[in-house]
N, C-alpha and C positions, 0 to 999 in steps of 0.2 A: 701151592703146596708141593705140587709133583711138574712142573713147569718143561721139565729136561724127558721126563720119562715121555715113549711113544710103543705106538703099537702099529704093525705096518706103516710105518712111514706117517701117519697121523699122533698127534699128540693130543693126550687126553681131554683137554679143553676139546677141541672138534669131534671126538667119540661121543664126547656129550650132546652136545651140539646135534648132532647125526641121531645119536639115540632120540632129544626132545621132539624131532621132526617125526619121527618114525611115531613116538608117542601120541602126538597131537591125530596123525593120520586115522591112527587105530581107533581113539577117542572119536573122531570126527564118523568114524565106520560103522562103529558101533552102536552110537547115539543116532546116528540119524533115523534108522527104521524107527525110534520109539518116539520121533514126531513125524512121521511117516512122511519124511523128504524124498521127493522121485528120484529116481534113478537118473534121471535126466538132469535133473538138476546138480543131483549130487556128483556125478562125473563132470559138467561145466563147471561146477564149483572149487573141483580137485585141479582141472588143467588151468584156472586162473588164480588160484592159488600158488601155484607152482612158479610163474610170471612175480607174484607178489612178493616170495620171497626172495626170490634173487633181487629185487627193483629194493625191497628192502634193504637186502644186506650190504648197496651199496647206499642207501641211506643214511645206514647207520653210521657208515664211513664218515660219508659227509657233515653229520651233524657234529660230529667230535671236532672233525677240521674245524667247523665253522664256531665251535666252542672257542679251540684253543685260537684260533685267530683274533677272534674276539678280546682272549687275555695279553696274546703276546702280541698281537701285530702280523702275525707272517702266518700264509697257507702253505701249511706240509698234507700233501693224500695223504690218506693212510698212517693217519698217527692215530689211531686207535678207534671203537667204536662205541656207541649206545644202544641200550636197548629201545627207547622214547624212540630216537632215531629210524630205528629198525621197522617201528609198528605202525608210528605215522605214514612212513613211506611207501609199507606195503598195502598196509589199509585204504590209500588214497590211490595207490594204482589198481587193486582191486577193486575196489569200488565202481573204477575210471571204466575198469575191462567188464565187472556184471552188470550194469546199467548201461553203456554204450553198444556195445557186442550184444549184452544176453536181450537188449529190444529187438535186433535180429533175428535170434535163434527164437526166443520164446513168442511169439505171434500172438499170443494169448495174456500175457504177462503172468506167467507161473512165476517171473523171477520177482518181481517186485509185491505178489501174494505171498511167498515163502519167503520174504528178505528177512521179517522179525524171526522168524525159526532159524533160518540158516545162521544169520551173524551172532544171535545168542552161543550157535552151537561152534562158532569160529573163534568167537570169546574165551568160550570154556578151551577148544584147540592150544589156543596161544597160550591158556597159563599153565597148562602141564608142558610145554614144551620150553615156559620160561624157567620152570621148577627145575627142569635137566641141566638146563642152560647154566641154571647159577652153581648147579655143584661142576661144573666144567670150569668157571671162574674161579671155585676153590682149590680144581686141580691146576689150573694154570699161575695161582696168583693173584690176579688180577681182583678188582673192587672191593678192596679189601679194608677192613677197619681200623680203628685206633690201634695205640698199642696198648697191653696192657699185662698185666703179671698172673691175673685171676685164672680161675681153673679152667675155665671155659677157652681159654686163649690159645691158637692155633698155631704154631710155627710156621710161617710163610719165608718165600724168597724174595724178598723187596730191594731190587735192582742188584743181586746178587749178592745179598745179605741175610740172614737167617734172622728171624724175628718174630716176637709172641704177639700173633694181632686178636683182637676181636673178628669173629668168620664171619663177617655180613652177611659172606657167600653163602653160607649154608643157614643162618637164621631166614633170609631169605628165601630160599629154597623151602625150608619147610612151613612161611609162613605159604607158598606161592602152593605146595603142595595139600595143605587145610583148604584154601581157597577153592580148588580145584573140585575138593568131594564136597563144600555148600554151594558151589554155582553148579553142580548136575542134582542135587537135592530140592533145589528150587526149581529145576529146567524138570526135570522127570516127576517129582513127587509133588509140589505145588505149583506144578504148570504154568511157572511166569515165563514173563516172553521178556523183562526189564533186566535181562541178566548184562547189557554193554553196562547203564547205569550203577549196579549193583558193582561191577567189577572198578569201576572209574573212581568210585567214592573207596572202597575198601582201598585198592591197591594203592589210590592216590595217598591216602590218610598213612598208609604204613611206609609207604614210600619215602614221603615228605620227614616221618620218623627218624627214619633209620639212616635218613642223611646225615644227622649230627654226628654218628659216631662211626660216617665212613673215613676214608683217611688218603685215597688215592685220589690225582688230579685230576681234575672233570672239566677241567678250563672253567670258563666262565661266559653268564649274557648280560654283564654288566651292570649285576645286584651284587653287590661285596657280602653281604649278609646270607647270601639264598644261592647253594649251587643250582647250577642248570636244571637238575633233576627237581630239586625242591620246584622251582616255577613252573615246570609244567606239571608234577604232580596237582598245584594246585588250583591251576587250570580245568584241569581233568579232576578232580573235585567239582569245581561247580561245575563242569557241561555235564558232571555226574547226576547233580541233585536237578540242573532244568530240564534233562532229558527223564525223571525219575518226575520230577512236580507235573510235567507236558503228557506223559504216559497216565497219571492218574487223574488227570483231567479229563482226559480222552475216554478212558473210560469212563467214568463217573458218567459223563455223559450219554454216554452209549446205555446203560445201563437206564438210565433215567427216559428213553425214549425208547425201549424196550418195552418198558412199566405203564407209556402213556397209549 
């Protein structure tokens, strides 16, 4: 939408960006006392965090390339990114750095007693910080919908053309910003710890949506029918509901051998 406009030498897409980060921090700051995560932990968790996003953000890089490679044939870096991209990447090098590393530090294994609290409350981090993230895509352009004439339709710059799109970027956003205040409603007020699951089925199911009526290139992984985003959404759909059927089994059980 605002693509040219900058503020110190950054453009509004990366203000957002910058903002969602700072966002998630404060979320992660806040919530943690009220599952009484240690100090200890909570600082290991901030400085492998930090690791995860940059191992991320070149992730996300990667994943685009290897989309479009996929469609065209040829590896260009840097031809744009993903979010899927982004989370897998970081998520698996964090994970790599608090179970390798934190067997180390924690001699007691506080990291893998606190790993259902913490990753819930890293969950809840990443979707306010995705929430910033998408209205950054509205100011830059970028993921942007059909075209259309109706009221709701946004004037974007697509490839240096003015034109009325449907704002995924910010339907988005505000679906990512709901999201955010029922996964600390279930985290804080009904004490669940299934908030990855929760988040996996919801986002995945809106996700896999709202790809019909995007309209920007996303390459391909060679489903004519299904962008790249739709097939891992639906991925992340079902590890949504077996990691959500495996948590209620688990307790169920628990529960039943409490009573015997």
């Amino acid at each position: 939408m605002f693509p040219y406009i900058s503020f110190l030498g950054l453009g509004l897409y990366y203000w957002m960006i910058l903002i969602g980060v700072l966002a998630a921090i404060i979320s992660f700051r806040v919530l943690s006392p009220k599952i009484n995560l240690s100090s200890k932990l909570y600082n290991f968790t901030l400085i492998s965090a930090f690791f995860a996003i940059v191992i991320g953000y070149l992730s996300s890089i990667l994943f685009e390339d290897f989309y479009e490679f996929i469609e065209t044939g040829e590896w260009n870096f840097g031809s744009g990114s993903t979010f899927y991209g982004g989370v897998i990447g970081g998520l698996f090098f964090f994970h790599l750095i608090y179970f390798l590393l934190g067997k180390k530090i924690f001699k007691e294994g506080e990291n893998i007693k606190g790993y259902k609290d913490l990753i819930s409350l890293i969950i809840i981090s990443i979707v306010i910080a995705h929430a910033f993230g998408r209205i950054g895509c509205l100011f830059d352009g970028c993921c942007y919908g059909i075209k259309t004439d109706a009221w709701y339709g946004i004037n974007m710059y697509i490839n240096g053309a003015l034109e009325k799109r449907v704002p995924t970027q910010l339907i988005e956003s505000i679906f990512l910003f709901l999201l955010y205040g029922f996964l600390v409603f279930l985290l804080l007020k009904l004490n669940l710890r299934t908030i990855p699951s929760f988040y996996m089925v919801l986002y995945g199911v809106f996700r896999f949506l709202i790809e019909f009526i995007r309209d920007d290139d996303r390459g391909s992984l060679g489903i004519s029918f299904l962008s790249p985003s739709q097939v891992i959404a639906l991925l992340l759909i079902i590890a949504g509901v077996i990691i959500f059927i495996l948590e209620y089994r688990k307790k169920k059980v628990k529960i039943a051998n409490e009573k015997e």
